[in-house]
N, C-alpha and C positions, 0 to 999 in steps of 0.2 A: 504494500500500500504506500501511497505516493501522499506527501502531504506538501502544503503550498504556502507561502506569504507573501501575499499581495499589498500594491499599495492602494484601489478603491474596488469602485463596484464593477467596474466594465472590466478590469482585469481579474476579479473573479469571475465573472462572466465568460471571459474567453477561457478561462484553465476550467471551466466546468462544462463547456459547450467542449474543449479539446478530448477530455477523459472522456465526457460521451464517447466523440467519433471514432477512439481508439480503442475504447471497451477497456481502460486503464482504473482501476480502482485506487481512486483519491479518496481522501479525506477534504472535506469540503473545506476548499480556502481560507485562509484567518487573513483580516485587513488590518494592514500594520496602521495606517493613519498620522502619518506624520514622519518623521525621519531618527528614528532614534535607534541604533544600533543594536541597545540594551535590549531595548522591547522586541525587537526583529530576534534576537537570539533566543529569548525566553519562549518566546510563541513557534520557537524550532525544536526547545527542549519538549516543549508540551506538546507538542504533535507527534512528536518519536515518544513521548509517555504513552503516548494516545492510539500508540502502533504502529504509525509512518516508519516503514524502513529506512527512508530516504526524504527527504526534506529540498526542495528547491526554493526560494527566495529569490524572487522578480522585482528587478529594479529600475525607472524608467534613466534612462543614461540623460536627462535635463537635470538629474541630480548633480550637485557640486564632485568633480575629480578626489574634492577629501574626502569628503560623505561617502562616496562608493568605496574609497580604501577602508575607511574605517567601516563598514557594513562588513565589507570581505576577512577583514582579522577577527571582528565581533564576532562572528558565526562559522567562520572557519572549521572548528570542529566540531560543527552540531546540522549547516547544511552548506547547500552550493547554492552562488551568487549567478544569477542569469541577468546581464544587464541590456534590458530592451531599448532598441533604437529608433526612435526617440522615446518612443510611447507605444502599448498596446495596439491602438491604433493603426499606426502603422501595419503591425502584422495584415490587419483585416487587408488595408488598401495593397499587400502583396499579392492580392487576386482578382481583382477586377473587376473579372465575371462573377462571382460569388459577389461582389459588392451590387453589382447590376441588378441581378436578381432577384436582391433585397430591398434595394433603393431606387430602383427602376431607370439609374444608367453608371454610367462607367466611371468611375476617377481618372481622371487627367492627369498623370503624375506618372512617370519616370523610373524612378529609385524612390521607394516608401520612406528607407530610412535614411534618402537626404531633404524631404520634405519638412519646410520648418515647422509644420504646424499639420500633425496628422487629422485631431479634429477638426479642424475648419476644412480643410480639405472633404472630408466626410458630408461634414455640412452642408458645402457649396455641392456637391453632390449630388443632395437629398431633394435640396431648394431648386432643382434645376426641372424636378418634379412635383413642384409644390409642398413638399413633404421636410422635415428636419431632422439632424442626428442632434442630440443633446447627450450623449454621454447615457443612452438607454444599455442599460444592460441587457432587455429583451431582444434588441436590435443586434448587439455583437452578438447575443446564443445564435440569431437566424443568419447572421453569415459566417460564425465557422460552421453551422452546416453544411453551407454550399460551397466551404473551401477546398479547393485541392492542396493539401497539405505540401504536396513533392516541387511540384510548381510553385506554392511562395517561398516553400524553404530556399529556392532559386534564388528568388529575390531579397530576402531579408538574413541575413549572415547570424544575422541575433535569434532568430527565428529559427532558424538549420540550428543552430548550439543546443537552446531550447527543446528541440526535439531530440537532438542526440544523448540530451542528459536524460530525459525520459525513458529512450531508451536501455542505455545502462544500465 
């Protein structure tokens, strides 16, 4: 069993919409809520209390270069640091068509994780169909459904990690 620390609700969202698609037995996310090291390692010990074999910690890399060191020594030996580029988000816009599908058309955009601004992107997206992304958590479950996993790992380097560590 797989246990997870998140920092809100749409990145729970996606590691709970991924464990679906994979048929991965998680322990349902803990949202860290703010940036504290302490608190990120404790809710790593209590998830391996709680049975988690293996513990990952998701971190959006918009975090400060110290913050991420000091996360990575904090937890060092209780889980693994996955630092997401920029944002969750991102991941989604790795697919396109699963975005389309969901939001009834395609993101414009390149490389997800050189996009300065995953949610807005999303957004402008949504708006192009009358419709809005605000940070729904319903909305990121319905496009890792449609995502093809193999395909964004393509595109998102943090995303290919992420999966690899799952693997493992």
């Amino acid at each position: 069993m797989i246990g997870f620390v998140v920092e809100g609700p749409t990145d729970k969202a996606f590691i709970m919409g991924i464990c679906n698609k994979l048929g991965l037995r998680c322990k349902r996310p803990r949202i860290m809520r703010g940036n504290k090291p302490k608190k990120a390692r404790a809710m790593a010990e209590n998830l391996h209390n709680a049975g988690a074999e293996k513990v990952i910690v998701l971190k959006d890399m918009r975090s400060s270069p110290g913050l991420l060191r000091q996360m990575e020594r904090s937890i060092r030996n209780t889980a693994e640091l996955v630092v997401v580029k920029p944002m969750i988000e991102a991941w989604l816009l790795a697919d396109p068509e699963a975005v389309e599908k969901v939001l009834g058309h395609k993101p414009r955009i390149r490389n997800p994780e050189e996009c300065e601004n995953p949610v807005d992107e999303l957004d402008r997206t949504a708006m192009r169909c009358g419709r809005r992304y605000l940070k729904s958590p319903k909305l990121v479950r319905r496009i890792v459904e449609e995502m093809d996993l193999e395909g964004a790992r393509e595109r998102c380097s943090s995303l290919d990690l992420f999966l690899r560590k799952l693997a493992s």
